[in-house]
C-alpha positions in Angstrom: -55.5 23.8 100.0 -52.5 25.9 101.0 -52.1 28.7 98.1 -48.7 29.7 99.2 -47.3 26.4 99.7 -48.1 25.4 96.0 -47.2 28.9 94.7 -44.0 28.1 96.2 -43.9 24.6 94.6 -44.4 26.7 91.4 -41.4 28.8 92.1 -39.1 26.0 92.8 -40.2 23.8 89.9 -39.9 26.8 87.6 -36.4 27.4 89.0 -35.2 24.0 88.8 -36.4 24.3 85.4 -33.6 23.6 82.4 -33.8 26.4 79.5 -34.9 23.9 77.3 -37.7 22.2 79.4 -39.1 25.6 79.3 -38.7 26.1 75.2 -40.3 23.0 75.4 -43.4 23.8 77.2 -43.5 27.3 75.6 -43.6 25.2 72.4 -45.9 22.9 73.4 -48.7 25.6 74.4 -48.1 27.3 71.1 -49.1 24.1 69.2 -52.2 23.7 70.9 -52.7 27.1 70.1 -52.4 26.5 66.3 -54.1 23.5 66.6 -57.0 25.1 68.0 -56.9 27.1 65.0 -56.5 24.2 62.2 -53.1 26.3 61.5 -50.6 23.3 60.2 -48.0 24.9 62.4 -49.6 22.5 65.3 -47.2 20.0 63.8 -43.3 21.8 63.3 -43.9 23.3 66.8 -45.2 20.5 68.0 -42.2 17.8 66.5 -39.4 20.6 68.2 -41.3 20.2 71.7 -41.9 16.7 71.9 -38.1 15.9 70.1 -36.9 18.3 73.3 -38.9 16.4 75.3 -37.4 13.0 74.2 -33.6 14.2 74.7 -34.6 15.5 78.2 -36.4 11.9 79.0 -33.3 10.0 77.8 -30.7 12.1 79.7 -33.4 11.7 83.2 -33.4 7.8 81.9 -37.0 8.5 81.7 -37.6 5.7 78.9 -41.0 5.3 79.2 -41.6 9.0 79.1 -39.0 8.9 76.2 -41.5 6.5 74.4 -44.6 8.5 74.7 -42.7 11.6 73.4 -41.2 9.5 70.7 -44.7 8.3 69.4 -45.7 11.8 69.3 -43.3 12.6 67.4 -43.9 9.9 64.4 -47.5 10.7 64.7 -47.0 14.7 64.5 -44.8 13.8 61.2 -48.0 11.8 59.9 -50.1 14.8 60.5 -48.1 16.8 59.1 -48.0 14.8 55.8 -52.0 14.7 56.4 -52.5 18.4 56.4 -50.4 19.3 53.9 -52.5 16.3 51.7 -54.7 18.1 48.8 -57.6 16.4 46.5 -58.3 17.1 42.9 -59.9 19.9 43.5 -56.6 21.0 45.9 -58.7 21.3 48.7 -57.2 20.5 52.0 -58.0 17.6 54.4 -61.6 19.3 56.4 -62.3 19.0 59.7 -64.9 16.5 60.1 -66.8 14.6 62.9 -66.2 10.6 63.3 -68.0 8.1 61.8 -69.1 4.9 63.1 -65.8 3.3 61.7 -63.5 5.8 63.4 -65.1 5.7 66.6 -64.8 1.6 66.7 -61.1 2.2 65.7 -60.3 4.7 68.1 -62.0 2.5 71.2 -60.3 -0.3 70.0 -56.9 1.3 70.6 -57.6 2.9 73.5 -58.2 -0.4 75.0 -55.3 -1.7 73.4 -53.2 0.8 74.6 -54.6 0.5 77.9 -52.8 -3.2 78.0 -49.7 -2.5 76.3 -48.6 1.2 78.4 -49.3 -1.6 81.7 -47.3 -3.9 80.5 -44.5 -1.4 79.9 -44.7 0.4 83.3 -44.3 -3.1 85.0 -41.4 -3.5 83.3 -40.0 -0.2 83.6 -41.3 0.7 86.7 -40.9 -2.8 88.3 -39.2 -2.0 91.5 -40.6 1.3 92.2 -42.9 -0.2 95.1 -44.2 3.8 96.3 -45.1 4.1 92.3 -47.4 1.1 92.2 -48.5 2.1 96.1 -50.5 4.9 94.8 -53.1 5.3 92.0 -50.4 6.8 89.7 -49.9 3.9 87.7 -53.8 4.3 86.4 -53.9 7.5 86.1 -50.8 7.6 83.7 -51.9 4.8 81.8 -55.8 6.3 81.2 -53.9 9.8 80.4 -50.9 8.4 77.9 -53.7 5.9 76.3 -56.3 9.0 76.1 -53.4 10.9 74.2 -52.8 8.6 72.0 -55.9 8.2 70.5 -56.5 11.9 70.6 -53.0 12.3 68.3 -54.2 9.7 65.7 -57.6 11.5 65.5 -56.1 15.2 65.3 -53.9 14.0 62.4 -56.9 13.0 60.8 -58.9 16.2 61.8 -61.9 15.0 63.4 -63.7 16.9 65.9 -63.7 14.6 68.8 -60.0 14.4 69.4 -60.3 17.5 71.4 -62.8 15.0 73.8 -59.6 12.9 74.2 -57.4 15.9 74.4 -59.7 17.6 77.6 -60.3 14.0 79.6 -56.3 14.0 79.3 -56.4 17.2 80.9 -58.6 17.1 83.1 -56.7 14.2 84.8 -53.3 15.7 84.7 -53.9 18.9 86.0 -54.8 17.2 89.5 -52.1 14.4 88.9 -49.2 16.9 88.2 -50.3 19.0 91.1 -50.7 15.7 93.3 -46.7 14.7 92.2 -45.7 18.3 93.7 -45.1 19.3 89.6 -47.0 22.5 89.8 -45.4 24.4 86.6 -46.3 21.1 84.5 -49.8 21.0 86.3 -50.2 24.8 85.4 -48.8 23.9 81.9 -51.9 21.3 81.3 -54.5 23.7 83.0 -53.5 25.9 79.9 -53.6 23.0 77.5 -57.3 22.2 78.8 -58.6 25.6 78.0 -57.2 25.5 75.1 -58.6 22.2 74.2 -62.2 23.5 75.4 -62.2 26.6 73.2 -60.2 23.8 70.1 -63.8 21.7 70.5 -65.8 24.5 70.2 -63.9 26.0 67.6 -63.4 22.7 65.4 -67.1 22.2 65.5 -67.7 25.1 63.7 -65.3 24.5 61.2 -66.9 20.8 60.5 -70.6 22.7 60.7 -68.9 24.8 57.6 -68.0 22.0 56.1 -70.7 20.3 55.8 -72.7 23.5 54.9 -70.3 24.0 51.8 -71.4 20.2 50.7 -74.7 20.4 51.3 
């Protein structure tokens, strides 16, 4: 691996870099920072990034991406709404591990999502024959399907979304660096470590938890 080559790729891509794709990604490693932390401002960091995200995808014609961004966005509202929820004793939503129930849901739309985000790059991505030349098309699919699953259950707070969250990662950071994007490859390497010490972190907080209703 050439060092200077890709630090020079790093350069470039930073300095083709728009002002607001950097907000963006500034915004996007904050809210994995508060979500790390189970600080509700995951979510109104999170909605400005992604909704950035969405314009920049639209004006790139970048529909697909454009979609992604736009389901993170209705989900980050929904987990908003979750967080802010309180019971009768106006105690707010814990962090919890997944039941048996949650873990059949979330497999079932993984797979599901594994189908439809196909179906969509064929369409979108019909004629790009150097696209569907390499192993791209599966590694986007298993990383946008990962992340959606990993969205529902951080909405919900249960520990194992940061599992979805670093497989994501891990993925991307060599897929970015493989598509010659090495700020957005650097960008993910953050997000993984992030995730990695959100696990950790989120597992004490359901260990609490669970000591409280003991």
């Amino acid at each position: 691996m050439d060092i200077h080559y890709y630090l020079q790729l790093l350069y470039q891509n930073i300095m083709d870099s728009s002002w607001l794709e950097i907000v963006a990604a500034a915004l996007g490693i904050l809210s994995v920072w508060y979500a790390r932390k189970a600080n509700i401002l995951v979510y109104p960091t999170g909605i400005v990034s992604v909704l950035i995200y969405v314009y920049i995808c639209y004006n790139a014609q970048l529909y697909a991406d454009m979609g992604i961004n736009a389901y993170y966005f209705v989900f980050s509202v929904y987990g908003w709404i979750m967080w802010s929820k309180k019971d009768e004793n106006k105690e707010e939503l814990p962090v919890t591990y997944s039941d048996k129930k949650t873990w059949m849901i979330s497999i079932g739309v993984f797979l599901l999502s594994l189908v439809v985000i196909q179906i969509l790059l064929r369409i979108f991505k019909a004629g790009d024959t150097v696209y569907w030349s390499s192993f791209v098309p599966y590694t986007d699919t298993f990383t946008t399907a990962v992340a959606i699953v990993g969205m529902w259950l951080m909405a919900v707070k249960k520990v194992e979304n940061w599992l979805f969250w670093i497989a994501a990662d891990v993925v991307s950071v060599p897929l970015y660096l493989y598509k010659g994007l090495v700020f957005t490859s650097l960008q993910y390497f953050v997000f993984l470590v992030l995730a990695v010490l959100g696990y950790f972190e989120w597992r004490r907080l359901a260990k609490e938890n669970l000591e409280i209703h003991a």
